[in-house]
KOLSESE-650934 format. One record per residue (C-alpha): residue number from 1; residue in one letter; chain; x negated, y, z. Coordinates in Angstrom, 1 decimal. Last residue first. Layout:
+------+------+-------+--------+--------+--------+
: resi : resn : chain :      X :      Y :      Z :
+------+------+-------+--------+--------+--------+
:  NUM :    A :     A :      X :      Y :      Z :
...
+------+------+-------+--------+--------+--------+
***
This chain:
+------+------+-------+--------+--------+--------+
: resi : resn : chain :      X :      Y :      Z :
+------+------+-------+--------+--------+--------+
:  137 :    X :     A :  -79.0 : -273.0 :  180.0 :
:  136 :    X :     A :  -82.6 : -271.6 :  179.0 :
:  135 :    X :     A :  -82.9 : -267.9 :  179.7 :
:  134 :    X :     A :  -85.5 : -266.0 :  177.3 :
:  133 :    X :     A :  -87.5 : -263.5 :  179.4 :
:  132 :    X :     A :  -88.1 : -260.1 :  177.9 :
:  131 :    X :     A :  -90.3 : -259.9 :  174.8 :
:  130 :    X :     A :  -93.5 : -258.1 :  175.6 :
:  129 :    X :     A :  -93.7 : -254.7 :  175.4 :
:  128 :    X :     A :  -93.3 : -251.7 :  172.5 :
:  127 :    X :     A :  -92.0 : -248.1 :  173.1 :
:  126 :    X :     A :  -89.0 : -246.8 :  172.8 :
:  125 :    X :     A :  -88.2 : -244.6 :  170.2 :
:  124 :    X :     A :  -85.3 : -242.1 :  170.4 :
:  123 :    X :     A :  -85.4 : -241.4 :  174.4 :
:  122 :    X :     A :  -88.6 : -239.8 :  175.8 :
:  121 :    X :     A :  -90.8 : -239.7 :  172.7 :
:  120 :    X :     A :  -87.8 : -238.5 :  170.2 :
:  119 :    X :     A :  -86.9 : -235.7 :  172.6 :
:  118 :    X :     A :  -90.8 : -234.6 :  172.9 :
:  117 :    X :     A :  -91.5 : -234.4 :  169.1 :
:  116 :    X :     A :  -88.2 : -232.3 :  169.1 :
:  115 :    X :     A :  -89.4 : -229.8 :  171.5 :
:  114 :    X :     A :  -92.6 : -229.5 :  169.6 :
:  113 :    X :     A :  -90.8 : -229.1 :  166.1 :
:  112 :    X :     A :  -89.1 : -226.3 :  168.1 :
:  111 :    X :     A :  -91.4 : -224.4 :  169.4 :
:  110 :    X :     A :  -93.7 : -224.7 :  166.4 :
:  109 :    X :     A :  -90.8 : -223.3 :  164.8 :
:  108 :    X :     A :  -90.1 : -220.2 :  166.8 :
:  107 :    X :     A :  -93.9 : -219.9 :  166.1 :
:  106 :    X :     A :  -93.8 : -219.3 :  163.0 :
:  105 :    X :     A :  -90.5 : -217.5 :  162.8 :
:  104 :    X :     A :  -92.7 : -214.7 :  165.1 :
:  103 :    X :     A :  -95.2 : -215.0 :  163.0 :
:  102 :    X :     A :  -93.0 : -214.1 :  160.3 :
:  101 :    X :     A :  -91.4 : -211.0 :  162.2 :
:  100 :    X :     A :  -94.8 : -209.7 :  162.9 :
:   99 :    X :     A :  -96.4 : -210.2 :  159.7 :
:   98 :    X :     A :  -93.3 : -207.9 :  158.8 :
:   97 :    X :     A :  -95.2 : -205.3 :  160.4 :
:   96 :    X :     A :  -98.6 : -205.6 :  158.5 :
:   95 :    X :     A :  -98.2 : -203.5 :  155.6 :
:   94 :    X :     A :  -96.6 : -200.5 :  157.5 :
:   93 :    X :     A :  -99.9 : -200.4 :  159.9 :
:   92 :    X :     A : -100.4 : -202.1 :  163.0 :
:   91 :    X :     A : -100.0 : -199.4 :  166.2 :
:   90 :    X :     A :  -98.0 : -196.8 :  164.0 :
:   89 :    X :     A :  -95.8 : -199.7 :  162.5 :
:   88 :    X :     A :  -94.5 : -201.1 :  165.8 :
:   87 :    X :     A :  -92.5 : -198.4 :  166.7 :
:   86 :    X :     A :  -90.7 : -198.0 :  163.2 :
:   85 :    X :     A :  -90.2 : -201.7 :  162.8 :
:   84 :    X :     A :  -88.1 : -201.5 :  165.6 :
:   83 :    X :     A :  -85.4 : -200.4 :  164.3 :
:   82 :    X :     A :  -85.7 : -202.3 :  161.0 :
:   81 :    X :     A :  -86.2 : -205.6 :  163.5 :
:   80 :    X :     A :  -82.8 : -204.7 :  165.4 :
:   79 :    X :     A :  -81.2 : -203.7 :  162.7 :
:   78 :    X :     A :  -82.2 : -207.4 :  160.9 :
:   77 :    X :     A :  -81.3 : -209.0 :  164.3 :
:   76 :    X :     A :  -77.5 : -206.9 :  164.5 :
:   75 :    X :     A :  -76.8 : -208.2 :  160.6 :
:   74 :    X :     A :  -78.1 : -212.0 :  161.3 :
:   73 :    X :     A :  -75.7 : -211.6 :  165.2 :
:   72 :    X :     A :  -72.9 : -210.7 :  163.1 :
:   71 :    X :     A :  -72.9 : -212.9 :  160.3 :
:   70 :    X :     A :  -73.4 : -215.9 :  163.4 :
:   69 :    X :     A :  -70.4 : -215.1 :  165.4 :
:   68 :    X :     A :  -70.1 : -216.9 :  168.1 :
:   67 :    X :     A :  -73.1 : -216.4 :  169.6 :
:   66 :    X :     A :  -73.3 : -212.8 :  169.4 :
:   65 :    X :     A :  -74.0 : -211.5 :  172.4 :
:   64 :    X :     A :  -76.4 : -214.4 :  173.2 :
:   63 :    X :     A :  -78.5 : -213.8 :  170.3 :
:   62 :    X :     A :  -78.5 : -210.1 :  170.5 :
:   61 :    X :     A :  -79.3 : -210.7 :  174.1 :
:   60 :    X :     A :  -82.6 : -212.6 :  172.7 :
:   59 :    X :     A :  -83.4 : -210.3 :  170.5 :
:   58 :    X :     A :  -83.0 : -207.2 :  172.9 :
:   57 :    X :     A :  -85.8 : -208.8 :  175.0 :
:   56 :    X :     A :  -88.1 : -209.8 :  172.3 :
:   55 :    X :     A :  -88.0 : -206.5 :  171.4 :
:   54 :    X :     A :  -88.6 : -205.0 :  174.6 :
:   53 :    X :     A :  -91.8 : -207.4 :  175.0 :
:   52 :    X :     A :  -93.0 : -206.5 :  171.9 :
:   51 :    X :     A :  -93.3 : -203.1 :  172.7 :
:   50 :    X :     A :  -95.0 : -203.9 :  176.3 :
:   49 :    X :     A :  -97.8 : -205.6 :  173.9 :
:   48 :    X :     A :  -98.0 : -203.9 :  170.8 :
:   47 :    X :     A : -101.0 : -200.5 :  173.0 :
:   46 :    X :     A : -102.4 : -202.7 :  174.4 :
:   45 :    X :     A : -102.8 : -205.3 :  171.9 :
:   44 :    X :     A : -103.4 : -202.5 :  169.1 :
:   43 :    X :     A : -105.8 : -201.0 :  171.5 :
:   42 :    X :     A : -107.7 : -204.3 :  172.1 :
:   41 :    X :     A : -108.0 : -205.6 :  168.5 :
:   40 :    X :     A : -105.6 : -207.3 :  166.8 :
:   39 :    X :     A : -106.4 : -210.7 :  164.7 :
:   38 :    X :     A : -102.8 : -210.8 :  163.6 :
:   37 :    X :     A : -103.1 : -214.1 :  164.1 :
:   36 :    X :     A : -103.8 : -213.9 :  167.8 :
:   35 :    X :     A : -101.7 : -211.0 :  168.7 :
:   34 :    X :     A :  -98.9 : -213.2 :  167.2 :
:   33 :    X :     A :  -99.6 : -216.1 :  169.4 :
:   32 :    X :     A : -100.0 : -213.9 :  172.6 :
:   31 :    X :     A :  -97.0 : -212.2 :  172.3 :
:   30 :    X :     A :  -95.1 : -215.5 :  171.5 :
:   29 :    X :     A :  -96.6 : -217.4 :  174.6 :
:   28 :    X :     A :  -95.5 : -214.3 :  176.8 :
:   27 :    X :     A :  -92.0 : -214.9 :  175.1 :
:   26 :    X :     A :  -91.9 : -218.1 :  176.1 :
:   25 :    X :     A :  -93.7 : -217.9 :  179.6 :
:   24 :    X :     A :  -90.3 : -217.8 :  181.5 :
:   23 :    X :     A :  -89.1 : -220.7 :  180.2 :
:   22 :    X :     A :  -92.2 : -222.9 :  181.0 :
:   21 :    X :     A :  -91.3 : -221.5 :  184.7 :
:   20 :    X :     A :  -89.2 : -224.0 :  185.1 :
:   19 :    X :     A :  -91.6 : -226.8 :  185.2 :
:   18 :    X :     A :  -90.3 : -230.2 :  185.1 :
:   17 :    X :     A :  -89.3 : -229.4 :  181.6 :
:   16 :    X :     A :  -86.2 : -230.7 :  179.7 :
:   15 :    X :     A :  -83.9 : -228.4 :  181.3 :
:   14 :    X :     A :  -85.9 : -225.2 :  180.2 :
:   13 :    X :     A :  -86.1 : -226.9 :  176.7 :
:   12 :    X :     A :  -82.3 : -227.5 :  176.6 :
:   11 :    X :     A :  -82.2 : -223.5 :  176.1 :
:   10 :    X :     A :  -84.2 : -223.6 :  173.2 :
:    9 :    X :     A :  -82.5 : -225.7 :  170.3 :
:    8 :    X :     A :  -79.3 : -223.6 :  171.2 :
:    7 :    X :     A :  -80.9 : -219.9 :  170.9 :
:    6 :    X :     A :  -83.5 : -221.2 :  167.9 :
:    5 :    X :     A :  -80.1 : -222.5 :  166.1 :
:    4 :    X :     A :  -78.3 : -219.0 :  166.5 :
:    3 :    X :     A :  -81.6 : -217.4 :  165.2 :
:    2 :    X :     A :  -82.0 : -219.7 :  162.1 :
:    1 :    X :     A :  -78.4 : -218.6 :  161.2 :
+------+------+-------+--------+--------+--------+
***
């Protein structure tokens, strides 16, 4: 369920930004974010990176696959993630791989509380001026 609302709470955000490419660099920003906290050194990087990037591929057709059926598309992301567990544990270790799926959460909802941070500044609160005109009749 958390998946289906990261799919719908980030496809406005390629509208919302000036920049188009913003949408690209998501998953780029992810990759780099997890290698970060995971503190990895250069060969795990190396060596995590283009992995990654497959997953993060898959993940997001899994999403859009299965939009409609949010059972479906949980089951399908947990297979996806045990599959893929397997190629990521010989560059990080078995302890560390489901670091990788909660830093991934992480910063799915960094994403998002950002996103919404910048919804409420554009429309939700306006900011304060002076009172407008009154009109004497």
């Amino acid at each position: 369920m958390k998946y289906f609302f990261l799919l719908i709470s980030l496809l406005p955000l390629g509208f919302i930004q000036a920049q188009p490419p913003l949408g690209d660099r998501i998953p780029e920003k992810m990759n780099l974010f997890i290698q970060k906290r995971m503190r990895m050194n250069h060969e795990e990087r190396e060596a995590f990176g283009p992995i990654f990037a497959r997953y993060q591929k898959e993940w997001r057709e899994t999403l859009v696959k299965n939009r409609k059926d949010k059972l479906l598309a949980r089951q399908q992301l947990i297979e996806l993630q045990l599959r893929y567990r397997k190629e990521f544990s010989p560059i990080v270790g078995d302890n560390r791989v489901i670091q990788i799926y909660d830093l991934q959460e992480d910063f799915i909802r960094i994403l998002r509380d950002v996103q919404e941070e910048r919804l409420r500044g554009r429309g939700g609160q306006r900011k304060m001026g002076p009172p407008p005109p009154t009109r004497r009749f």
